[in-house]
C-alpha positions as MATLAB code, in Angstrom:
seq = 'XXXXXXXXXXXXXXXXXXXXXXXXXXXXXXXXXXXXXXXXXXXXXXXXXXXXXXXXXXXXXXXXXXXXXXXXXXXXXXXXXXXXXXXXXXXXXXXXXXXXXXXXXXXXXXXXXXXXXXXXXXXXXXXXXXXXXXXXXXXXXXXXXXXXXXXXXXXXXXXXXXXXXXXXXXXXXXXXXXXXXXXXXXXXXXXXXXXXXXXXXXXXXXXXXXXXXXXXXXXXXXXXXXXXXXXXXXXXXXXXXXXXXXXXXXXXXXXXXXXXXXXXXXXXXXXXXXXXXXXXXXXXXXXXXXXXXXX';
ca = [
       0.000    0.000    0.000;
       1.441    3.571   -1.088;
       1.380    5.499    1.681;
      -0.012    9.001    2.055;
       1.312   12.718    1.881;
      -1.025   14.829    4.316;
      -0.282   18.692    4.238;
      -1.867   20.794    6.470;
      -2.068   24.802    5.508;
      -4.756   26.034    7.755;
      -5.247   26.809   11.506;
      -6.062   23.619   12.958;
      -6.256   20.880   16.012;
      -4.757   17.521   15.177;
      -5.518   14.283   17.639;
      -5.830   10.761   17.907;
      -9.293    9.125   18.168;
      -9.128    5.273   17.956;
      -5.916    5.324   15.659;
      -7.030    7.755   13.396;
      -5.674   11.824   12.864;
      -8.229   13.960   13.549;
      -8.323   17.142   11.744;
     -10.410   19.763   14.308;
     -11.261   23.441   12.707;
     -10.875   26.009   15.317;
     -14.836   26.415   15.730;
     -14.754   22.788   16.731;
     -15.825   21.269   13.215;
     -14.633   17.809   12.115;
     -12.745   18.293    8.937;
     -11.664   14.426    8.419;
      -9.952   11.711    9.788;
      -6.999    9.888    8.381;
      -5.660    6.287    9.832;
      -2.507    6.665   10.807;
      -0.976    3.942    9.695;
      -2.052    4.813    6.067;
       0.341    8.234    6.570;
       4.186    8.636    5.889;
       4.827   12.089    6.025;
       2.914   14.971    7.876;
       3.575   18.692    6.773;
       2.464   21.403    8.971;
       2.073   24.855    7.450;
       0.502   27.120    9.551;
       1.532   28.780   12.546;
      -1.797   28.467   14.333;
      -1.964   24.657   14.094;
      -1.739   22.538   17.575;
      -0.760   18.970   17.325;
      -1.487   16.617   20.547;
       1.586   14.844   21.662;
      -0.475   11.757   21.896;
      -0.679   12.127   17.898;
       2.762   12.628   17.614;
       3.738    9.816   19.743;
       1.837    7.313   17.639;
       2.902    9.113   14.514;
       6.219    8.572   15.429;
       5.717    4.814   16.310;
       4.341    4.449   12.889;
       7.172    5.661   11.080;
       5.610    9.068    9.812;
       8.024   12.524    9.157;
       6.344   15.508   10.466;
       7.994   18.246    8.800;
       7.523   22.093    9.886;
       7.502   25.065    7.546;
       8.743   29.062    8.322;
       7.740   32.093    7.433;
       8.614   31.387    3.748;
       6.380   28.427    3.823;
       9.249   26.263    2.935;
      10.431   23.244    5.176;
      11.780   23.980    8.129;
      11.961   20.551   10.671;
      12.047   17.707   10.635;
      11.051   14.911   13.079;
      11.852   11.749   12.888;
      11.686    8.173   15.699;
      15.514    7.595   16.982;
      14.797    4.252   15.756;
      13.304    2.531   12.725;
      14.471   -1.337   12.767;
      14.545   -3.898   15.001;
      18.031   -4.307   14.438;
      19.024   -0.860   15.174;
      22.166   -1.341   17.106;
      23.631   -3.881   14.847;
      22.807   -2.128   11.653;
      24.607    0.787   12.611;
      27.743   -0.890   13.828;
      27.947   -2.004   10.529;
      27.459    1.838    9.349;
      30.446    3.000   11.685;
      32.350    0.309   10.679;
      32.185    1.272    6.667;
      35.710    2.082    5.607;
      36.931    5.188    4.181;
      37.440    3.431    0.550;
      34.054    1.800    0.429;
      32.500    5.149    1.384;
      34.762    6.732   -1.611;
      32.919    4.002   -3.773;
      29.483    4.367   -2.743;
      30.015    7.893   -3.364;
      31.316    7.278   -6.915;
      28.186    5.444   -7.685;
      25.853    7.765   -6.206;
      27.758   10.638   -8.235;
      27.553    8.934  -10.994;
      23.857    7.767  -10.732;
      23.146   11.332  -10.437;
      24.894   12.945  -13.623;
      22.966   10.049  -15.525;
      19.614   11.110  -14.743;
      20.552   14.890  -15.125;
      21.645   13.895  -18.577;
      18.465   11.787  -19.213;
      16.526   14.662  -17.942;
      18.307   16.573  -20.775;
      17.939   14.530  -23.663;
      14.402   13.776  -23.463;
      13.469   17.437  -23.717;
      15.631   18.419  -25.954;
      18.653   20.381  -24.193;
      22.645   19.936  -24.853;
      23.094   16.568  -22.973;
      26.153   15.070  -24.745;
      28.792   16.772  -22.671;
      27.235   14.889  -19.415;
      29.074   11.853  -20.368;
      32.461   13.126  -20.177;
      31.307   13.716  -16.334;
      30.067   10.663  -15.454;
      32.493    8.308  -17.317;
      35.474    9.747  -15.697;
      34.290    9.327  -11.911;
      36.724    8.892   -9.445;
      36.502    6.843   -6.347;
      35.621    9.363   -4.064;
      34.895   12.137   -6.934;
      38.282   13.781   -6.120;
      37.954   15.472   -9.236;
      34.704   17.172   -8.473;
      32.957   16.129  -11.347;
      29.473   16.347   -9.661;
      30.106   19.962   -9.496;
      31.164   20.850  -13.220;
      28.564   18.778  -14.549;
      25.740   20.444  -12.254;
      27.063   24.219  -14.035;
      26.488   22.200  -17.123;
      23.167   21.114  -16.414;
      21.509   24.301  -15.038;
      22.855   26.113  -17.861;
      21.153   24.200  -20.090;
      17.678   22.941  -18.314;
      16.367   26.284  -17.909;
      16.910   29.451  -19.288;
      18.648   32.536  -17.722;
      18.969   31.179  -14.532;
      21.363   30.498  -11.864;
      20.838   27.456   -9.241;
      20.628   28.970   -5.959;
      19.194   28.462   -2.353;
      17.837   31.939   -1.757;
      17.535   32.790   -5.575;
      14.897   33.578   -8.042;
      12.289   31.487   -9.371;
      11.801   28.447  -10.161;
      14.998   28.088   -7.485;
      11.895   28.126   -4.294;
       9.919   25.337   -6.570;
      13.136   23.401   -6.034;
      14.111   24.228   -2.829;
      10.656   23.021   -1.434;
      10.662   19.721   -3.548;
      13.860   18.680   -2.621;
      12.674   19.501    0.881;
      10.088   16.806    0.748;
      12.708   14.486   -1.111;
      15.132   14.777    1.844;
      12.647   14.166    4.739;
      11.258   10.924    2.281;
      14.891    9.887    1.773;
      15.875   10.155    6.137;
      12.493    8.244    6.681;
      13.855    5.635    4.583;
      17.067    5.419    6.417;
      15.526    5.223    9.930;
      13.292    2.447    8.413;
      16.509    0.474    7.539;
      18.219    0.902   10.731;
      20.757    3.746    9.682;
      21.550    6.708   11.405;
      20.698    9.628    9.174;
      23.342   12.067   10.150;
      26.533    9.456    9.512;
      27.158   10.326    5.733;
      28.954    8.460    2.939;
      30.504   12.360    2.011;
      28.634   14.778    3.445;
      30.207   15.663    6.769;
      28.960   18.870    8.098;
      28.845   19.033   11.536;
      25.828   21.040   11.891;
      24.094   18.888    9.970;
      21.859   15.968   11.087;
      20.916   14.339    7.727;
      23.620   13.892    6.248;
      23.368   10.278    4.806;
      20.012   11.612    3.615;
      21.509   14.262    1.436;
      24.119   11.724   -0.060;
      21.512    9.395   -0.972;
      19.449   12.081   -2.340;
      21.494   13.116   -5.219;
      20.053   10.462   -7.754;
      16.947   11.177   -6.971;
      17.010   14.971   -7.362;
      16.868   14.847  -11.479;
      13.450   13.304  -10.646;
      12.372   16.669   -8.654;
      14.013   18.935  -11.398;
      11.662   16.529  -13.619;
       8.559   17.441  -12.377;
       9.424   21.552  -11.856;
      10.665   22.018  -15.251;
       7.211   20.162  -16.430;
       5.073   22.580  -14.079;
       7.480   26.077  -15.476;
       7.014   25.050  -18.778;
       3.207   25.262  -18.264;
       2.395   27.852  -15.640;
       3.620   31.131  -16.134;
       3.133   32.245  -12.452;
       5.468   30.621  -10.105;
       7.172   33.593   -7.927;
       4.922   32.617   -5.347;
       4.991   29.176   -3.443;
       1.075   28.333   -3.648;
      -0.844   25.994   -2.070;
      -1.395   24.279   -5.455;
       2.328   24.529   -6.335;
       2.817   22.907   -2.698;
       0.302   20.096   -3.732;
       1.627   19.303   -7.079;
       5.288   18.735   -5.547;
       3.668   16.596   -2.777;
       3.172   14.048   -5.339;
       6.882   13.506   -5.932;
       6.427   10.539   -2.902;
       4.144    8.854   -5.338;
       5.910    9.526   -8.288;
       6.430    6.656  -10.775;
      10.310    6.077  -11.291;
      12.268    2.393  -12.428;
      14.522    0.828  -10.182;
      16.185   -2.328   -9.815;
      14.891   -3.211  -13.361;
      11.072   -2.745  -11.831;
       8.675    0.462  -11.721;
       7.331    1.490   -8.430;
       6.491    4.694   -6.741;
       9.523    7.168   -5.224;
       8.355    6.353   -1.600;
       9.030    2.689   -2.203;
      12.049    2.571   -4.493;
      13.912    5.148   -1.937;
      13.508    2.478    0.831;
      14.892   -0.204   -1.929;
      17.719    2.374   -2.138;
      18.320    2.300    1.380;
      18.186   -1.224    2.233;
      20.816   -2.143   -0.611;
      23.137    0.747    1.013;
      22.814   -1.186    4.435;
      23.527   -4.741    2.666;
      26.922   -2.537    1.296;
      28.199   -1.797    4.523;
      27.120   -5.420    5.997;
      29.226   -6.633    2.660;
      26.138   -7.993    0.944;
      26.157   -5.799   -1.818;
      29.006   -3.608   -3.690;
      26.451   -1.673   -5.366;
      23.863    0.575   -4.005;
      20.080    0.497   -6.137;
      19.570    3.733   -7.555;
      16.792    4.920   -9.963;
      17.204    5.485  -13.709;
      15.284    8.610  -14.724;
      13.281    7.639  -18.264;
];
């Protein structure tokens, strides 16, 4: 069963009643219900909404991300269970125990998974794309060369026009910021799920950051994000502002249709495919982490 996206925008009470969210209106109304364990991640946009910590107890036993937004509307938090897997402790022995060259590796392949499906993204509508495989066919173990870098000044020269990638920039650059918001919290749910702790990365190593495994394991997935903003730019001229139905449209990334592991299944699912293979890599299962190929 795909699991569900719930995004809350308006001032409003959320509890439990007999394992089901309830969604209160201020005057008291009923809005809906939702059973919890149909939910995977909960987004709360609104400053007047109050959550019972009952709710987020039993969210949090179920697996579900609740993810806050600012003042921008964008993501903000992000709250996850400590643990995911019954295994926990052993798992992430195995995690601390990955050495430094099969980290360089797994970073290789997740580099290179990544310029692939930038490229693809390219081709199919009809940018410059040929250049992409210099980038990805001359990888080095640990990308010492930075190609992930010059081939992402490639790319965003050529996907859209006149614009420069950037956190705080111009649109579409808040279309992408909130979609690979979503894509991060889907991608550190997946990784508590499995037993890993989110914040030991593979290359990311920021110590102010707490996800960074989940931004490593990300990167392939981001083309599929890019995907699905170009497709809305190219057919809405208004997107300065971060709308509700903007908000709603990028929700459906989760559920998004994408081919891994030689079978089709929806982002949600193939992330935690992604996830488990990177655990069988440090256990010494695997030498190759499942990514997505972007068609």
């Amino acid at each position: 069963m795909i699991k569900r996206t719930i995004y809350i925008g308006n001032p409003t009470y959320l509890k439990i009643k007999q394992n089901q969210m309830v969604i209160q209106e201020p005057q008291g109304d009923i809005k809906g219900t939702i059973p919890i364990e149909d939910m995977a991640i909960l987004m709360l946009d609104h400053y007047q909404i109050t959550i019972s910590n009952q709710l987020i107890t039993r969210l949090q036993g179920n697996n579900v991300v609740i993810i806050n937004c600012d003042a921008q509307h964008l993501p903000f938090g992000m709250m996850l269970p400590l643990y995911g897997h019954t295994e926990h402790s052993e798992r992430i022995k195995y995690q601390l125990e990955a050495t430094e060259p099969l980290k360089k590796q797994l970073w290789r392949q997740t580099v290179e998974h990544k310029i692939k499906n930038q490229q693809t993204l390219l081709e199919i509508n009809k940018k410059p794309y040929e250049h992409m495989d210099t980038y990805w066919q001359t990888i080095k173990s640990g990308d010492t060369t930075n190609c992930e870098g010059k081939a992402a000044q490639y790319y965003w020269k050529h996907l859209f026009e006149d614009f420069t990638r950037e956190r705080f920039g111009t649109e579409p650059n808040n279309l992408l910021n909130f979609g690979y918001a979503v894509l991060r919290s889907i991608v550190a749910r997946a990784l508590v799920s499995s037993g890993l702790l989110p914040v030991l990365g593979i290359f990311h190593r920021n110590k102010y950051n707490p996800y960074c495994l989940a931004d490593d394991i990300m990167e392939p997935y981001r083309p599929f994000v890019d995907k699905m903003v170009y497709n809305y730019v190219c057919t809405n001229s208004h997107t300065e502002e971060l709308t509700k139905e903007i908000k709603a449209y990028l929700l459906n990334i989760a559920t998004l249709d994408v081919s891994i592991d030689g079978i089709v299944r929806p982002l949600m699912v193939a992330v935690t495919t992604t996830s488990a293979s990177l655990y069988k890599c440090y256990y010494g299962e695997l030498r190759q982490i499942k990514y997505p190929v972007l068609d």
